[in-house]
C-alpha positions in Angstrom: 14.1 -74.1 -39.0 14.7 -74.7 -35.2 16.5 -72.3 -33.1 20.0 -73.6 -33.2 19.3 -73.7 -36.7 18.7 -70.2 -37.0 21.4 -69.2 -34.3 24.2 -71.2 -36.2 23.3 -69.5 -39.5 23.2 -66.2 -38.2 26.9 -66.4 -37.5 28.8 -64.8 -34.6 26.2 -62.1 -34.1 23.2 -64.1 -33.1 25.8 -64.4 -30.3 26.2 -61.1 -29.6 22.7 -60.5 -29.7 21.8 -63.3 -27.5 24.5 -62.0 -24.6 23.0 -58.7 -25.1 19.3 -60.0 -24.8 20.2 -61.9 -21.7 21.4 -58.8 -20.3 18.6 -56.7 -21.1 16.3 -59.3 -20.2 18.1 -59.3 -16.8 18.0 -55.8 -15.7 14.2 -55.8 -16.7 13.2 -58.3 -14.6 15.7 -56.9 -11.7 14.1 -52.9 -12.2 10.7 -54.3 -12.3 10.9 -55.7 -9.1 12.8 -53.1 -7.5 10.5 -50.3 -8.4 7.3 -52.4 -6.9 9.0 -52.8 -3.8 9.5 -49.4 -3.8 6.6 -47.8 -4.8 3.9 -49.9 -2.3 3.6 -46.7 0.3 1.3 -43.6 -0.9 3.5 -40.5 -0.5 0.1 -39.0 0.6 -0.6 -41.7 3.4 3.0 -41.3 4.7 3.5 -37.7 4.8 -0.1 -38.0 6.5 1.4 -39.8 9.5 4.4 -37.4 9.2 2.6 -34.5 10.0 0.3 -36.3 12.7 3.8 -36.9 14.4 4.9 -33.9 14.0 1.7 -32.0 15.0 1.9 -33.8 18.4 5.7 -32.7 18.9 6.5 -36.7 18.6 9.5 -36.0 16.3 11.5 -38.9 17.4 8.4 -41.2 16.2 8.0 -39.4 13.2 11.8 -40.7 12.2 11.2 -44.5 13.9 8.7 -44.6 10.9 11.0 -43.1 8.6 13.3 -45.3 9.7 11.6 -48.5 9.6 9.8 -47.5 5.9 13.0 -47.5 4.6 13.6 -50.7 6.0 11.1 -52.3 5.1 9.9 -50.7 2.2 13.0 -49.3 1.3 10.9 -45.5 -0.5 12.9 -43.0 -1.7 11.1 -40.4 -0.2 11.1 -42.1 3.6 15.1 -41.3 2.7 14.4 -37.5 2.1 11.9 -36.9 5.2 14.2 -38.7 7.3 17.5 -36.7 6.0 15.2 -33.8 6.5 13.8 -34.9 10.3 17.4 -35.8 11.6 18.6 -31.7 10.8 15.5 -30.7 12.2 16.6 -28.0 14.8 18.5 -26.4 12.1 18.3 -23.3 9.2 16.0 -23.9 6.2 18.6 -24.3 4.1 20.1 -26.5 6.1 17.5 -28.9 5.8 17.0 -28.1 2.2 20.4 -29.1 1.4 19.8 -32.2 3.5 16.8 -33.3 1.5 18.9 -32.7 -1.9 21.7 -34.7 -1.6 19.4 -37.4 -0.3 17.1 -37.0 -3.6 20.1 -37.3 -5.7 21.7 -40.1 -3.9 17.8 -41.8 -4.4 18.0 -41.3 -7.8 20.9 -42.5 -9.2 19.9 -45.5 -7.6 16.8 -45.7 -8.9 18.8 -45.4 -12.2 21.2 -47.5 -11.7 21.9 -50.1 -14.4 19.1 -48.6 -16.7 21.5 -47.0 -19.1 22.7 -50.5 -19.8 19.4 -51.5 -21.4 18.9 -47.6 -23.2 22.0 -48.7 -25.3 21.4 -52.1 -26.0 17.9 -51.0 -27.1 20.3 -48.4 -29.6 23.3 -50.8 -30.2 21.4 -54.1 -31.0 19.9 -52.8 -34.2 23.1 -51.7 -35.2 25.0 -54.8 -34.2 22.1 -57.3 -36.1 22.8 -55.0 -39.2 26.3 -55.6 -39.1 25.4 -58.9 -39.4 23.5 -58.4 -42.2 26.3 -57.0 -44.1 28.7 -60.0 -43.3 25.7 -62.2 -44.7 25.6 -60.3 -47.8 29.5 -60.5 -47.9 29.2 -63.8 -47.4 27.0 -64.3 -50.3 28.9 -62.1 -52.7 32.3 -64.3 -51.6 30.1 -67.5 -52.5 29.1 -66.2 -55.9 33.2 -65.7 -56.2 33.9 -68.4 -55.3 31.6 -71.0 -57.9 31.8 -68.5 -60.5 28.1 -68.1 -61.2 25.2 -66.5 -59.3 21.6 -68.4 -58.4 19.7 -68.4 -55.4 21.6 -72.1 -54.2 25.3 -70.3 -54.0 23.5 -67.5 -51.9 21.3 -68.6 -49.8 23.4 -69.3 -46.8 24.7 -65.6 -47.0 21.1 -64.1 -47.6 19.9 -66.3 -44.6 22.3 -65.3 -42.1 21.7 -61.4 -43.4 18.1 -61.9 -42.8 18.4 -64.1 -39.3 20.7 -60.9 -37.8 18.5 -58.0 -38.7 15.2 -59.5 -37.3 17.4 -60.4 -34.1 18.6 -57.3 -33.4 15.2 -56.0 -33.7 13.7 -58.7 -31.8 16.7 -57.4 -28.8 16.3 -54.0 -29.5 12.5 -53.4 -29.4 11.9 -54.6 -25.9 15.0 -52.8 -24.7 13.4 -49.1 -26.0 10.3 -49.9 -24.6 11.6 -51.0 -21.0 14.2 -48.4 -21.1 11.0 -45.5 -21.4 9.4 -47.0 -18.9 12.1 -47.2 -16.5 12.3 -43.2 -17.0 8.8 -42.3 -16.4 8.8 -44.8 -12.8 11.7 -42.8 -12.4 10.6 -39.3 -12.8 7.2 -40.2 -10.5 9.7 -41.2 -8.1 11.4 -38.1 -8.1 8.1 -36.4 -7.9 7.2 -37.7 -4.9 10.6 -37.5 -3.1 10.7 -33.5 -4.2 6.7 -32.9 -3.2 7.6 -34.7 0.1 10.8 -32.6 0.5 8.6 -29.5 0.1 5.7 -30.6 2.3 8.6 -32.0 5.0 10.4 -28.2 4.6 6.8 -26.8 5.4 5.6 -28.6 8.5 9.2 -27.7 10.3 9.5 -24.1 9.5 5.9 -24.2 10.8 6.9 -25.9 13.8 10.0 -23.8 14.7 7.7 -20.1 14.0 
């Protein structure tokens, strides 16, 4: 059976399921590449240069880097350091505050669009076993309809029930999977942006003592 075969018997779901899986697919591939681009700096290699700059009073070349990392790189945690470095010659909690809001700001961006694939990877199982149901419907209005059962009046019916459920499987299996790994990149990112906050809270109160 060849795939417009299998798409036509599956009715109007296979065509819900295949906007969904485009949409899934689409996000993945977007995420993936935005979290490699933003995860090719070391947190420990930058807040190493940080705190060279920093031990040598260079402050305003301590947030050039900043600056250009997240230009070029575009880290969440060059975003904190530098929210932290531009209230620099204020209170701790100042600065704190600073380095919050920018962790917050960082991470719903990091988790931007990834609720999308968390319910498709919920909704498509459900969605290909509504399918199955109008499949068996289907069949049960063909028996009505001859009068008499065997496996020619339902086969259409049966097929279409059988095409949908492994569908939405097939859509929502990859979408579970890519939506847990989306979280864990995103709680290592927020590990890194609250350890650099810490370490970036650290080398200024030592610096203003």
């Amino acid at each position: 059976m060849g795939m417009f075969q299998l798409i036509s018997n599956g009715g109007i779901t296979m065509y819900v399921l295949i906007l969904c899986s485009i949409l899934s697919i689409a996000i993945i591939v977007e995420k993936i590449l935005y979290y490699h681009r933003r995860a090719r700096v070391k947190r420990e290699d930058f807040m190493m240069d940080i705190k060279n700059q920093l031990d040598r009073d260079n402050l305003r070349h301590a947030m050039t880097m900043c600056i250009g990392m997240c230009k070029d790189a575009a880290t969440p945690f060059a975003n904190v350091v530098c929210s932290g470095l531009n209230a620099y010659n204020r209170g701790e909690k100042e600065i704190s505050n600073n380095m919050e809001r920018s962790i917050v700001i960082e991470t719903n961006m990091l988790s931007r669009f990834t609720t999308i694939v968390g319910t498709i990877g919920s909704v498509a199982v459900y969605i290909g076993l509504f399918g199955t149901v109008l499949g068996i419907i289907r069949a049960f209005h063909d028996i009505s309809k001859t009068g008499s059962g065997g496996i020619s009046v339902v086969i259409n019916g049966i097929s279409e029930a059988l095409i949908c459920t492994a569908a939405g499987l097939c859509v929502a299996v990859p979408a579970v999977i890519a939506y847990n790994y989306f979280i864990k990149r995103i709680d290592n990112f927020v590990t890194d942006m609250e350890l650099c906050a810490s370490e970036t809270l650290d080398l200024i109160s030592g610096k203003q003592k």
